[in-house]
C-alpha positions, 0 to 999 in steps of 0.5 A: 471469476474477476467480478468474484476476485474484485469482490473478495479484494475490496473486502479484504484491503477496505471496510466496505461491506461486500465481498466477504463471503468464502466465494469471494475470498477464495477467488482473490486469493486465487488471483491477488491482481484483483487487488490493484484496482481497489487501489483506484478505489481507495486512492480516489476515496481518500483524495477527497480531502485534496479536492475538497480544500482546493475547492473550498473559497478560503484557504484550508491548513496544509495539516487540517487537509493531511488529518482528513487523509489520515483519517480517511484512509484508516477509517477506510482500510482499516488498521489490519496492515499497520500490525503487520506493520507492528509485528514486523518491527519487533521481529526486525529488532530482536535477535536470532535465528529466522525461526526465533524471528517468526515466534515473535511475529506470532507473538502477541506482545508488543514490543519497542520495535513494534511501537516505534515502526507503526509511529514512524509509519503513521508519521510518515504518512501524516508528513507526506500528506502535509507535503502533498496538501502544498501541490495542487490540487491535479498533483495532489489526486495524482500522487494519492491515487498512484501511490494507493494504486503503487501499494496495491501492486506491491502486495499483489507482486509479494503474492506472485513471488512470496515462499511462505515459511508457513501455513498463513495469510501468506500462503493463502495469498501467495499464487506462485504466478512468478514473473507472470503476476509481476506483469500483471499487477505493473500492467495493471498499475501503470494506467494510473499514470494518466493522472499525469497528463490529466493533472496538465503536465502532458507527457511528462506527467505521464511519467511523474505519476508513475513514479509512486508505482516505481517506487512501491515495486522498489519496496516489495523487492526490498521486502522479500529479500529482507523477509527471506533473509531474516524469516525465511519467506514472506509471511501475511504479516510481510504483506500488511507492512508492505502495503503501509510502507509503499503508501509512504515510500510513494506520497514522498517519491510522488511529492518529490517528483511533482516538485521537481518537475 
């Protein structure tokens, strides 16, 4: 059942072709966890670029090595999160009532705020890569991966937490495990935290590699209470925004805290 439940996780957050057949699918949604260590996955597959520059035997443009990532992790997953992501940002822009704000989640129009939420979004990253590209290159890895693992534990917190307003990839992915799945999907990112250590840091690497994780728990929070208060629950598009603004929130906080200590 976990093998079936990785299975149907990794089809459904990357391109990779497995894990798309109704057994699979069934059982991740029947434990939204499972997509916590695709964020190892992922994370370790778009850090390549990192590695690569700071291997290479002459210096490789911070801006080069953040246009790899960024291509890199969208040719990876794929841009379902980013209209998430669009839809989100036409219904936090227009006015109304929580039901006027889901019509136009469903609508298929895109709208000024749709538009300026993915370019802040996509912008976001690309800064934060350019930022994490002037670590090196044990940083760099480290807030890659945790911040790809942070965004995972965000999407499978909003499973264990999520009231979907309606029929939908939300309430396909929410499991009503509460606080339960919460802990799990934090007992799950929390190993991630070793890049700490292993990037030279000891102990105190340990906790600045946690922090992109923190952080992206900081914006589930913020996302189901903004999503309860202006849709009435947390729908799927709730889901791909959150996974795409933790990946920000976390390549910054990460950047800041590798800096800083």
């Amino acid at each position: 059942m976990a093998l079936s439940a990785l299975r149907g996780a990794v089809g459904f957050l990357t391109r990779f072709p497995v894990g798309h057949d109704e057994r699979a699918w069934d059982a991740f949604t029947s434990s939204p966890a499972a997509a916590v260590p695709v964020g190892y996955l992922v994370g370790a597959c778009v850090a390549v670029p990192f590695v690569a520059a700071g291997s290479a035997p002459v210096t490789v443009p911070a801006a080069v090595v953040a246009f790899a990532y960024l291509g890199g992790t969208y040719g990876l997953t794929g841009i379902t999160h980013l209209d998430g992501v669009a839809d989100c940002g036409d219904a936090a822009v227009v006015h109304g009532d929580p039901e006027r704000r889901r019509e136009v989640l469903k609508d298929t129009t895109i709208g000024v705020g749709a538009v300026a939420a993915v370019a802040l979004v996509v912008a976001g990253v690309a800064l934060g890569a350019v930022a994490v590209a002037g670590l090196d290159v044990g940083q760099a890895v480290a807030v890659v991966v945790a911040s790809e693992v942070g965004a995972k534990a965000a999407m499978a917190t909003l499973a264990a937490v999520a009231d979907p307003p309606h029929e939908g990839l939300g309430s396909a992915l929410a499991d009503g495990s509460g606080w339960v799945g919460v802990v799990t999907a934090v007992a799950l990112a929390l190993p991630v935290a070793g890049l700490g250590w292993w990037a030279g840091r000891g102990a105190l690497g340990l906790l600045v590699a946690a922090l992109p994780v923190a952080a992206a728990l900081v914006v589930a929070g913020v996302a189901t209470g903004w999503a309860r208060g202006r849709l009435g629950g947390v729908s799927g598009d709730v889901f791909g925004a959150t996974n795409e603004l933790a990946r920000v929130v976390g390549l910054h906080v990460g950047v800041i805290a590798w800096t800083l200590s």
